[in-house]
Backbone as XML, in Angstrom:
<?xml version="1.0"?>
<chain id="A" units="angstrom">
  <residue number="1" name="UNK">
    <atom name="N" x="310.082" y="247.904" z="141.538"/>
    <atom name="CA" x="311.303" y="248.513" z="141.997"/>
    <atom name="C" x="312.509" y="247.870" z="141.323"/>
  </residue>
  <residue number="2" name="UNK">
    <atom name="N" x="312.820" y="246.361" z="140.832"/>
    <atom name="CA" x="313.399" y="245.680" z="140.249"/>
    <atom name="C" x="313.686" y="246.251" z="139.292"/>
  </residue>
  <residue number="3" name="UNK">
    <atom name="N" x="312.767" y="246.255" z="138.265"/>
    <atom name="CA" x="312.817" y="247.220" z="136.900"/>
    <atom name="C" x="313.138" y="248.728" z="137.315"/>
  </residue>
  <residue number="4" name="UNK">
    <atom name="N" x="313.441" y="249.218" z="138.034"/>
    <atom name="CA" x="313.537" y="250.772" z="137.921"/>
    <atom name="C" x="312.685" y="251.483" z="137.431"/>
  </residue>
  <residue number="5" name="UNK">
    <atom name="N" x="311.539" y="251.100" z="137.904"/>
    <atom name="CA" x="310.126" y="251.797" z="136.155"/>
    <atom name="C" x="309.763" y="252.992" z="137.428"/>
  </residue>
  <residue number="6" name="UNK">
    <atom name="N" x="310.302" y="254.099" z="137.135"/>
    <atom name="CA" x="309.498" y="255.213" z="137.893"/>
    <atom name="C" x="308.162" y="255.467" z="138.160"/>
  </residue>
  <residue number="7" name="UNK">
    <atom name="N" x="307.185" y="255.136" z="136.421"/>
    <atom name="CA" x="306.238" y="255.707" z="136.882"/>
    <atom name="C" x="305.157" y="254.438" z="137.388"/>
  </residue>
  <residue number="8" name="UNK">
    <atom name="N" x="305.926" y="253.323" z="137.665"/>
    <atom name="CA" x="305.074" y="252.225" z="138.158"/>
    <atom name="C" x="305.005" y="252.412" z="139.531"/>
  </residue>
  <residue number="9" name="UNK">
    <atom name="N" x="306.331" y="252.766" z="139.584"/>
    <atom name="CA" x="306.509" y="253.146" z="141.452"/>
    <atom name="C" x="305.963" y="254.140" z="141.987"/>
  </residue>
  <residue number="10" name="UNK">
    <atom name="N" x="306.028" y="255.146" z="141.083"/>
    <atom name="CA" x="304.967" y="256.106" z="141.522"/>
    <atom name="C" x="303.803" y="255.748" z="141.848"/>
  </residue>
  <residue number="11" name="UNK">
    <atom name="N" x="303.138" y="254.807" z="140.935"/>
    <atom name="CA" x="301.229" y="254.530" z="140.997"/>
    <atom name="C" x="301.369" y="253.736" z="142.369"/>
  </residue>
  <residue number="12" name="UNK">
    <atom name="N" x="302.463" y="252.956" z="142.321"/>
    <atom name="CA" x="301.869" y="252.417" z="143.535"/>
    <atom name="C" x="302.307" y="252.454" z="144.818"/>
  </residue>
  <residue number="13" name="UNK">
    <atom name="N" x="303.346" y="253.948" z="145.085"/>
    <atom name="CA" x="303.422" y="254.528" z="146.184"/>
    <atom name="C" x="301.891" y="255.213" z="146.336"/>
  </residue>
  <residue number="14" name="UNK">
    <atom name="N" x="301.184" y="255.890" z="145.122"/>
    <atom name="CA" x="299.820" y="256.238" z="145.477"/>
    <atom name="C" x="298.744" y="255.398" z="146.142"/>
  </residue>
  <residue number="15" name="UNK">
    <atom name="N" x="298.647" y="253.898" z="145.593"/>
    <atom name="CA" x="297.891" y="253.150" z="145.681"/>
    <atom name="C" x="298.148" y="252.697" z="147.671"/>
  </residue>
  <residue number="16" name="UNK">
    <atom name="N" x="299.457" y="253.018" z="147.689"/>
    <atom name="CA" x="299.568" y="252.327" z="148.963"/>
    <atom name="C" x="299.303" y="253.904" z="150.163"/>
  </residue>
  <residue number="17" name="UNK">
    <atom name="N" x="299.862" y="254.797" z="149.284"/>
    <atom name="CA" x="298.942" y="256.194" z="150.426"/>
    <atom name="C" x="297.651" y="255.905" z="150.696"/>
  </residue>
  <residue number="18" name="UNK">
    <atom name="N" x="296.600" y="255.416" z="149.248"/>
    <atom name="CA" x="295.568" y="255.549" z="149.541"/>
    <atom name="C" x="294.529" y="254.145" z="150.103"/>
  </residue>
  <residue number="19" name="UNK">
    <atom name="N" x="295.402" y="253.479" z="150.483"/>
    <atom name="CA" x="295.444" y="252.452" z="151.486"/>
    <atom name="C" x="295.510" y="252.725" z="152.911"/>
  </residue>
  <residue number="20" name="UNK">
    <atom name="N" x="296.218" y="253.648" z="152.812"/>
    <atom name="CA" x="296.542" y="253.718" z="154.290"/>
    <atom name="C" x="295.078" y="254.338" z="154.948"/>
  </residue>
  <residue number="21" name="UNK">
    <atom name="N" x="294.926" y="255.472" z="153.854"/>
    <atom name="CA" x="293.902" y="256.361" z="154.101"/>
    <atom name="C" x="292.563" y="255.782" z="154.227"/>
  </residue>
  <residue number="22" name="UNK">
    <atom name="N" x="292.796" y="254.500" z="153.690"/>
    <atom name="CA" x="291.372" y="253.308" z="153.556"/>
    <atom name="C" x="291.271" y="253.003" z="155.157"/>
  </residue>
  <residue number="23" name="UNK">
    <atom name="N" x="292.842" y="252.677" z="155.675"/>
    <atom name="CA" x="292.948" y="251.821" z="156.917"/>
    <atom name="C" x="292.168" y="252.401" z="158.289"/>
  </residue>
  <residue number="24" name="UNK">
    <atom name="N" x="292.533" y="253.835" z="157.696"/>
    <atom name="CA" x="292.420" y="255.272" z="159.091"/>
    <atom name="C" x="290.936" y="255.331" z="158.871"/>
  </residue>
  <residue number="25" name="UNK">
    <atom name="N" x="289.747" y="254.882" z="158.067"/>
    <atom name="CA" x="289.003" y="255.643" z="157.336"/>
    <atom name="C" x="288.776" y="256.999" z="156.924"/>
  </residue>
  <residue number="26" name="UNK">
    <atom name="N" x="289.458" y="257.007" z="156.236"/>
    <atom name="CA" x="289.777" y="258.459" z="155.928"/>
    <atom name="C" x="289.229" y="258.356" z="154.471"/>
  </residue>
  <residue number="27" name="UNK">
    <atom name="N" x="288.614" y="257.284" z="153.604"/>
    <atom name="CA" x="288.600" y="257.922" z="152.021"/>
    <atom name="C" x="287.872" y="259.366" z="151.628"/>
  </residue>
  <residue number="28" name="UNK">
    <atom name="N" x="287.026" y="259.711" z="152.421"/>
    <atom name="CA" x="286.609" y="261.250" z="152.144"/>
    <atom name="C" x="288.052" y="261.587" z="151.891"/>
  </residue>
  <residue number="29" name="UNK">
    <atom name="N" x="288.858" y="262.102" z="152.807"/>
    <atom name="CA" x="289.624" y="263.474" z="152.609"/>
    <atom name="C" x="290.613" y="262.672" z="151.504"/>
  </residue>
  <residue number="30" name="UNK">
    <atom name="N" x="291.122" y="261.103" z="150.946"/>
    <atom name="CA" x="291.540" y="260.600" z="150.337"/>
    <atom name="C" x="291.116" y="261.290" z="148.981"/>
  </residue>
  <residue number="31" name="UNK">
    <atom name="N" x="289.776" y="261.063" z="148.612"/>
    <atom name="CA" x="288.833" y="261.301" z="147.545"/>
    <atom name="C" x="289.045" y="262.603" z="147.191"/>
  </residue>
  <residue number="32" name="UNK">
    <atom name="N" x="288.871" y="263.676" z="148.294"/>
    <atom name="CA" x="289.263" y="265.240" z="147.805"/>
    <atom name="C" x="290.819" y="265.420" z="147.628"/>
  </residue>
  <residue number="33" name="UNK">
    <atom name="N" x="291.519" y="264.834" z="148.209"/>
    <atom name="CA" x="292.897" y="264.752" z="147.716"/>
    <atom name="C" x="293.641" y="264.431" z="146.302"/>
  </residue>
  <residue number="34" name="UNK">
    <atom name="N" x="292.469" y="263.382" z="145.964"/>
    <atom name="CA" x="292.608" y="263.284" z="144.801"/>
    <atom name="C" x="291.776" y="264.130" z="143.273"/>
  </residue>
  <residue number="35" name="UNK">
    <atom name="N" x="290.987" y="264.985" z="144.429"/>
    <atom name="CA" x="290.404" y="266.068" z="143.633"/>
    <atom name="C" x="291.346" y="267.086" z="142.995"/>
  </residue>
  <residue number="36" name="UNK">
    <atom name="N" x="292.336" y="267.395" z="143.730"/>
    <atom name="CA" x="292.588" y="268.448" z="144.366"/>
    <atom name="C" x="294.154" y="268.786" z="144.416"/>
  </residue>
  <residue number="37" name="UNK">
    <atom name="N" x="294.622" y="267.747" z="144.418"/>
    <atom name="CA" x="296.003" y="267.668" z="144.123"/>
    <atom name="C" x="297.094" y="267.675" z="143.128"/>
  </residue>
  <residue number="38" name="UNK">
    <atom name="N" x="296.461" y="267.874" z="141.935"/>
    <atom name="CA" x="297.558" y="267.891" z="140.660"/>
    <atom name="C" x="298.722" y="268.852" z="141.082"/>
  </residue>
  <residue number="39" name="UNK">
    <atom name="N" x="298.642" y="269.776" z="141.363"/>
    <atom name="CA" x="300.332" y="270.397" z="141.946"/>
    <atom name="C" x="300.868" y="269.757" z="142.201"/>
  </residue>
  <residue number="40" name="UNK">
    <atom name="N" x="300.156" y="269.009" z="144.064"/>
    <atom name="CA" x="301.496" y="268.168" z="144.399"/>
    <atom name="C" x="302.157" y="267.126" z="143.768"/>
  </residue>
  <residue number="41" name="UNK">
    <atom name="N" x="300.676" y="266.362" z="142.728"/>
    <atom name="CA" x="301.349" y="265.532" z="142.135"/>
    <atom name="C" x="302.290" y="265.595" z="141.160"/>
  </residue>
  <residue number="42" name="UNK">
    <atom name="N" x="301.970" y="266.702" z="140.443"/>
    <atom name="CA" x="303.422" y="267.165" z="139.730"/>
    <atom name="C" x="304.686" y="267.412" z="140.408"/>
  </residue>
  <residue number="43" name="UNK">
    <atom name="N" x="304.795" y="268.268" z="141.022"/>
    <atom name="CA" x="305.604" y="268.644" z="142.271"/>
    <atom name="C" x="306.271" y="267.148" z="142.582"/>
  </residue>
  <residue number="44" name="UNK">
    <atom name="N" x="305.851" y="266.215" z="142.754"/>
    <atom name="CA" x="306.009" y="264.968" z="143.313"/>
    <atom name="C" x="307.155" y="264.209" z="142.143"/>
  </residue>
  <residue number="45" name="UNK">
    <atom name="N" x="306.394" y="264.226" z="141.050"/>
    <atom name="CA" x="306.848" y="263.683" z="139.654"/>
    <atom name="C" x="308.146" y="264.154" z="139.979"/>
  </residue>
  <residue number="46" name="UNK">
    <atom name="N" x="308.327" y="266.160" z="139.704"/>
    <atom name="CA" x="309.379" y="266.715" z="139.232"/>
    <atom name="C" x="310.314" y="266.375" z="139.749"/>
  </residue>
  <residue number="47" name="UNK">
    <atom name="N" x="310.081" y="266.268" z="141.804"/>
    <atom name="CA" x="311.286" y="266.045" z="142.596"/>
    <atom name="C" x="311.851" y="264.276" z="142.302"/>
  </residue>
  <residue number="48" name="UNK">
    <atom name="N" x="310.945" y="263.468" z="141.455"/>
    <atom name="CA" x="311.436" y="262.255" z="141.285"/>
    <atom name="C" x="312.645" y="262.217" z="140.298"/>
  </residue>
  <residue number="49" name="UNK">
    <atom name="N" x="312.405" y="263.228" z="138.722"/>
    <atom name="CA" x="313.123" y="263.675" z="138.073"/>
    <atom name="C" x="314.416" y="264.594" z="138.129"/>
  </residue>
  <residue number="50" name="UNK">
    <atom name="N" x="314.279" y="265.546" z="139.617"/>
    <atom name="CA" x="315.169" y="266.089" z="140.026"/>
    <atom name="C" x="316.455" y="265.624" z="140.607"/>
  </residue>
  <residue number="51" name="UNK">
    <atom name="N" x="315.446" y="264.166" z="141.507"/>
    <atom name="CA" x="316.843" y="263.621" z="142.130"/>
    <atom name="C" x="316.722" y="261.908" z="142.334"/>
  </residue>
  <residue number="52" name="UNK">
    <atom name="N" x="316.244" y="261.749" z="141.392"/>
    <atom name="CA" x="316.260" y="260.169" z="141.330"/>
    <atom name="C" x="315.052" y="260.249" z="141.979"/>
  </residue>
  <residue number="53" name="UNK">
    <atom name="N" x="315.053" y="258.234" z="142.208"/>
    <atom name="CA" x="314.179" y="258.034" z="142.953"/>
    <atom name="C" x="314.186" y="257.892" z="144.192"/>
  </residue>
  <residue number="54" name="UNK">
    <atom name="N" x="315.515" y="257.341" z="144.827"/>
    <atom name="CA" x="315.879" y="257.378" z="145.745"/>
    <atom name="C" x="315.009" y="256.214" z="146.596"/>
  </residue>
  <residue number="55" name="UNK">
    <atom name="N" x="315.182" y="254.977" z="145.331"/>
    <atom name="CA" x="314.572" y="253.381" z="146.405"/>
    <atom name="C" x="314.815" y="253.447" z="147.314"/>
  </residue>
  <residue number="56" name="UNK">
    <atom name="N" x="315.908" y="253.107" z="148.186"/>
    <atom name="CA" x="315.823" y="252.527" z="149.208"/>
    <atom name="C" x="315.586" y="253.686" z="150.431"/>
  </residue>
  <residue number="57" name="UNK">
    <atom name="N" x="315.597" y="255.001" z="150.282"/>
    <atom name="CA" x="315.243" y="255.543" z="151.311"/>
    <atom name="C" x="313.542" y="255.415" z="151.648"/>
  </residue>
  <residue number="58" name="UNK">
    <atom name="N" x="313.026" y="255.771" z="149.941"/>
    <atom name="CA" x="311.562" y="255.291" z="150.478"/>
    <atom name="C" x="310.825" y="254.233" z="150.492"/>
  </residue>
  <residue number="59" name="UNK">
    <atom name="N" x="311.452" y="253.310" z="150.490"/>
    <atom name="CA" x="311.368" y="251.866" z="150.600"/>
    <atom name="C" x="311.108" y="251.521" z="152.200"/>
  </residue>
  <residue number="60" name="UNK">
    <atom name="N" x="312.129" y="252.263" z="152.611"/>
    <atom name="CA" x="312.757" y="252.402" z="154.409"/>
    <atom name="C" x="311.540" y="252.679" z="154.734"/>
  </residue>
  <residue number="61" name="UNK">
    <atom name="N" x="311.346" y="254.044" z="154.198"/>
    <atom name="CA" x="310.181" y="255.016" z="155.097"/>
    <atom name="C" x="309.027" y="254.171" z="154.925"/>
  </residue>
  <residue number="62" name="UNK">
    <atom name="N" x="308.304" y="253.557" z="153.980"/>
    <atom name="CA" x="307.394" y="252.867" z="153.474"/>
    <atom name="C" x="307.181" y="251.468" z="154.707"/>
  </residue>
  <residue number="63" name="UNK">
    <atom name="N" x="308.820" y="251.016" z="154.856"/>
    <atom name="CA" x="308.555" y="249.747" z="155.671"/>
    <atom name="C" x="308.244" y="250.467" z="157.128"/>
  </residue>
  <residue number="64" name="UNK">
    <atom name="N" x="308.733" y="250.995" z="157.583"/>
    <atom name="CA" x="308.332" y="251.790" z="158.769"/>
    <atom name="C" x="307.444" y="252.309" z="159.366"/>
  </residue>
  <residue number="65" name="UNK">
    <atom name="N" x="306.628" y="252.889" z="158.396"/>
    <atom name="CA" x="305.579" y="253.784" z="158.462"/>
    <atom name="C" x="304.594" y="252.226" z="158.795"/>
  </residue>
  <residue number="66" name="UNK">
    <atom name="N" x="304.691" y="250.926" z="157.688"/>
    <atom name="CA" x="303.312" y="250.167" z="157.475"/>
    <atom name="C" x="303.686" y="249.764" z="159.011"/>
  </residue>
  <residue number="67" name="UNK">
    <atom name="N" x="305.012" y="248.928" z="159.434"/>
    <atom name="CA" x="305.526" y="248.528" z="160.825"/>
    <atom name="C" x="304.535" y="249.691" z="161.957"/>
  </residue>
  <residue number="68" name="UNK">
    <atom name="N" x="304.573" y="250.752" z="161.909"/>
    <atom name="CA" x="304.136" y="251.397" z="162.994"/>
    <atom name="C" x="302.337" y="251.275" z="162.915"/>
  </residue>
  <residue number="69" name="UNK">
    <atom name="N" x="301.796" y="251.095" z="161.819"/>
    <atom name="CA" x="300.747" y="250.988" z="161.866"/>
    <atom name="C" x="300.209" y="249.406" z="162.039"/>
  </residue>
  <residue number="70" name="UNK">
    <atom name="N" x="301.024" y="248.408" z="161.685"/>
    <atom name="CA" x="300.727" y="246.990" z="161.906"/>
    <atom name="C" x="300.602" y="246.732" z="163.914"/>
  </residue>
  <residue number="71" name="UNK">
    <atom name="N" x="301.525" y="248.153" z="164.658"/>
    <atom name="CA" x="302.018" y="247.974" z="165.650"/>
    <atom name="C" x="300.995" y="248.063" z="166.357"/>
  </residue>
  <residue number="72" name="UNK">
    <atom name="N" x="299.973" y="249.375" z="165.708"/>
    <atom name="CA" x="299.302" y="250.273" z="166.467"/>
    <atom name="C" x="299.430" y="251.576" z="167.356"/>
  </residue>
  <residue number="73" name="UNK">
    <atom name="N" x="301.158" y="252.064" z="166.511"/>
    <atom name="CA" x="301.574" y="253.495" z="167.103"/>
    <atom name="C" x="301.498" y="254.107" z="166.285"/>
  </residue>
  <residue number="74" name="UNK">
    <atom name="N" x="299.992" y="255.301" z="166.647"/>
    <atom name="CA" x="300.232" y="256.214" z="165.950"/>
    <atom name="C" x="300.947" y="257.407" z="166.079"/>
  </residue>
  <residue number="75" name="UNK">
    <atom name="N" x="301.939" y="257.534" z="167.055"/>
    <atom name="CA" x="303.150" y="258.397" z="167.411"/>
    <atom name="C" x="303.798" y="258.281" z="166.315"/>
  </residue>
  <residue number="76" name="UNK">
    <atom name="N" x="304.394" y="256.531" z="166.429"/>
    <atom name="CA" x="305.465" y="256.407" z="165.355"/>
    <atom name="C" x="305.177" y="256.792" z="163.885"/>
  </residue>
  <residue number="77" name="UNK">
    <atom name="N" x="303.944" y="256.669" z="163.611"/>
    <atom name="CA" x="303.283" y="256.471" z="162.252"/>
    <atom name="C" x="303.106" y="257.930" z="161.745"/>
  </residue>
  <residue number="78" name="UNK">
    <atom name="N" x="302.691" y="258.687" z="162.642"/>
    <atom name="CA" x="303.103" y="260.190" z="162.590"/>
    <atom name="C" x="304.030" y="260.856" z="162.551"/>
  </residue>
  <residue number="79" name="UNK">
    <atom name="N" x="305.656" y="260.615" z="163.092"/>
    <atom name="CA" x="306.699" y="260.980" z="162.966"/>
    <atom name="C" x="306.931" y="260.089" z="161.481"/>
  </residue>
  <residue number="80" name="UNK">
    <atom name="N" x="307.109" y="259.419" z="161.129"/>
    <atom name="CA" x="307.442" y="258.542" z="159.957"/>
    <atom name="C" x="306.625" y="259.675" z="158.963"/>
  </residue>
  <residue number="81" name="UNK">
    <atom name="N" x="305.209" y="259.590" z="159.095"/>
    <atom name="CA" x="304.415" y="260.374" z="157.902"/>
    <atom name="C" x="305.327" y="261.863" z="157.615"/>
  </residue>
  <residue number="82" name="UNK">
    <atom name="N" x="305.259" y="262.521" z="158.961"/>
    <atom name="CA" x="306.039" y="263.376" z="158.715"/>
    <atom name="C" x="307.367" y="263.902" z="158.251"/>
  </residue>
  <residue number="83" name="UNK">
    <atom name="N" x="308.039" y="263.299" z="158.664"/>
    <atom name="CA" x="309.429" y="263.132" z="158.311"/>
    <atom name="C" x="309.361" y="262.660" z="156.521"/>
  </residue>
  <residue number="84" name="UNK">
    <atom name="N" x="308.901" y="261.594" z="156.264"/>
    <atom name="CA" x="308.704" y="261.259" z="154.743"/>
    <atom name="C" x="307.811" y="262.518" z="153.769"/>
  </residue>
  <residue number="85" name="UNK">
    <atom name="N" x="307.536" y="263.479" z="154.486"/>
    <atom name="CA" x="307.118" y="264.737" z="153.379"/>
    <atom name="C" x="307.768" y="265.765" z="153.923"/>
  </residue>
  <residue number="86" name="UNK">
    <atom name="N" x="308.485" y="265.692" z="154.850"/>
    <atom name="CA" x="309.490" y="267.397" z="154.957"/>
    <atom name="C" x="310.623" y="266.326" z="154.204"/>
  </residue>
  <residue number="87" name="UNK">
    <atom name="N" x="310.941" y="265.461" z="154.532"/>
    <atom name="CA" x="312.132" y="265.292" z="153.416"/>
    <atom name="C" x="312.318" y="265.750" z="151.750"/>
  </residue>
  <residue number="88" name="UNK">
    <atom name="N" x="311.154" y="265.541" z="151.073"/>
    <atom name="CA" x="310.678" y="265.755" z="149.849"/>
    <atom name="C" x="310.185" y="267.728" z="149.904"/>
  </residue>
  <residue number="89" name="UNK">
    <atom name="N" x="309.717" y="268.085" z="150.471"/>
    <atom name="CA" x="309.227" y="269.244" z="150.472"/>
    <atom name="C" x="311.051" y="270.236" z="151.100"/>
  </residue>
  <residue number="90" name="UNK">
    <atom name="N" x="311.703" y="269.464" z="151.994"/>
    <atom name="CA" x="313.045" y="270.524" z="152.198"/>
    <atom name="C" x="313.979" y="270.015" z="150.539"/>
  </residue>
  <residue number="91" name="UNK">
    <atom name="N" x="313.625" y="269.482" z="149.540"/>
    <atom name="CA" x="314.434" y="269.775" z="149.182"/>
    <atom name="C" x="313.547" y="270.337" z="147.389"/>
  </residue>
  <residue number="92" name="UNK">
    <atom name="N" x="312.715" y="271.201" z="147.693"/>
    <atom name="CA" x="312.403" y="271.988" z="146.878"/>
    <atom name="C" x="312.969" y="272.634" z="146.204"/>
  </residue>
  <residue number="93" name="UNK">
    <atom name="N" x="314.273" y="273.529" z="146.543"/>
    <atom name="CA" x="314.926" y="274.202" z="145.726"/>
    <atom name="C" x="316.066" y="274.039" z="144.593"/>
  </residue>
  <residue number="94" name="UNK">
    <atom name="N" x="316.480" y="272.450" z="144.980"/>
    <atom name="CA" x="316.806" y="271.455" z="143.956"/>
    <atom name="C" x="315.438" y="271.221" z="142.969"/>
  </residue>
  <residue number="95" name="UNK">
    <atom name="N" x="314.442" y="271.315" z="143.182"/>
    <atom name="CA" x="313.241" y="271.026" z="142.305"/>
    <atom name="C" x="312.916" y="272.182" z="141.386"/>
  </residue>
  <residue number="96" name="UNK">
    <atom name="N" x="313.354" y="273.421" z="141.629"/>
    <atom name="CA" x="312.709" y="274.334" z="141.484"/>
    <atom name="C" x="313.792" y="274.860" z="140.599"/>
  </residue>
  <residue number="97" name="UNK">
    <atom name="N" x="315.283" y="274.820" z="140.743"/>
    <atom name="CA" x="316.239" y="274.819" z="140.260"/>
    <atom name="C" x="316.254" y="273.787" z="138.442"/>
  </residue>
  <residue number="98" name="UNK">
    <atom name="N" x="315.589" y="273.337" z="139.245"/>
    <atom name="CA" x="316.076" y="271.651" z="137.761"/>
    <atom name="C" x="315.001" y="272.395" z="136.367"/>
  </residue>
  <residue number="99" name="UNK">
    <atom name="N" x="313.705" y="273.128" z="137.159"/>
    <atom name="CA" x="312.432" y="273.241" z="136.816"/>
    <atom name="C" x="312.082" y="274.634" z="136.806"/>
  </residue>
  <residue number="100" name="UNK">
    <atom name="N" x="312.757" y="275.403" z="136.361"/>
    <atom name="CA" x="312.517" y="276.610" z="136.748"/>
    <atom name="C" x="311.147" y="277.454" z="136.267"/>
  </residue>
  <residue number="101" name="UNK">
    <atom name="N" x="311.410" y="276.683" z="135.132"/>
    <atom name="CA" x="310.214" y="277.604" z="134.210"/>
    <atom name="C" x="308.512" y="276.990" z="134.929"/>
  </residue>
  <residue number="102" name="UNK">
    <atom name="N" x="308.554" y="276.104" z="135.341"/>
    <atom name="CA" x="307.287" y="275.364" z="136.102"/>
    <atom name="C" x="306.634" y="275.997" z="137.313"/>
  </residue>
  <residue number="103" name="UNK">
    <atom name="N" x="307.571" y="276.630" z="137.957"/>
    <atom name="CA" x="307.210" y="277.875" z="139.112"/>
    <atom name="C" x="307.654" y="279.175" z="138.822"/>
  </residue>
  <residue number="104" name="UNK">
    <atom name="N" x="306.513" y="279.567" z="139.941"/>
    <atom name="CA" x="306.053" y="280.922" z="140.150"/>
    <atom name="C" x="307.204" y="281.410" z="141.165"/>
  </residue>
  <residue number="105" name="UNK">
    <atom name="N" x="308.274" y="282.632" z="141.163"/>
    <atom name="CA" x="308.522" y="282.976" z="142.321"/>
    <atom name="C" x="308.393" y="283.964" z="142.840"/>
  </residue>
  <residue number="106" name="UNK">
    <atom name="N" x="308.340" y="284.585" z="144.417"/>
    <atom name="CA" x="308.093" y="285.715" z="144.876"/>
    <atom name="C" x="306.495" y="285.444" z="145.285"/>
  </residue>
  <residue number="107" name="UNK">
    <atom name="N" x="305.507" y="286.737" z="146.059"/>
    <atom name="CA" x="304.480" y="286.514" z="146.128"/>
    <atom name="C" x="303.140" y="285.981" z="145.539"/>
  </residue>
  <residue number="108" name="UNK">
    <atom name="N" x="302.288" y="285.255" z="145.309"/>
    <atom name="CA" x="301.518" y="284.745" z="144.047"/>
    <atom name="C" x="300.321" y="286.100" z="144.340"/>
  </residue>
</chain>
């Protein structure tokens, strides 16, 4: 995060999703996620390129989310999860805008 290296931060916002997913035992649906996901992960990239990276908000969400799970609330850990992907997903049309030629619009 020091260096500003995007795509380091990227790998290891992944590495630490798929940690979490270790924690829940969840690596099945981890494993098909990672089958399965190149959209979002692009999608993911683009909105990094669209609007920064925006450290310290997901830095926040990151400390929060691990806090609620160190706690043992999975209320909190669920509002946190959630909230940290409608944030990224409401602001699609800045993504889609930056990126136009990358999506499809109207019915597929």
């Amino acid at each position: 995060m020091g260096a500003h290296d995007q795509r380091a931060f990227f790998n290891a916002d992944n590495r630490m999703h798929e940690e979490l997913y270790r924690i829940a035992g969840r690596q099945r649906a981890w494993a098909w996620l990672e089958e399965t996901n190149l959209d979002l992960e692009r999608y993911r990239w683009l909105h990094v390129q669209a609007r920064g990276m925006g450290w310290g908000s997901i830095l926040d969400e990151h400390r929060e989310l691990v806090e609620a799970v160190a706690n043992h609330d999975p209320e909190e850990a669920s509002y946190v999860t959630v909230h940290h992907l409608h944030v990224m997903l409401d602001e699609r049309d800045e993504v889609i805008s930056a990126f136009p030629g990358y999506f499809v619009q109207g019915p597929c």
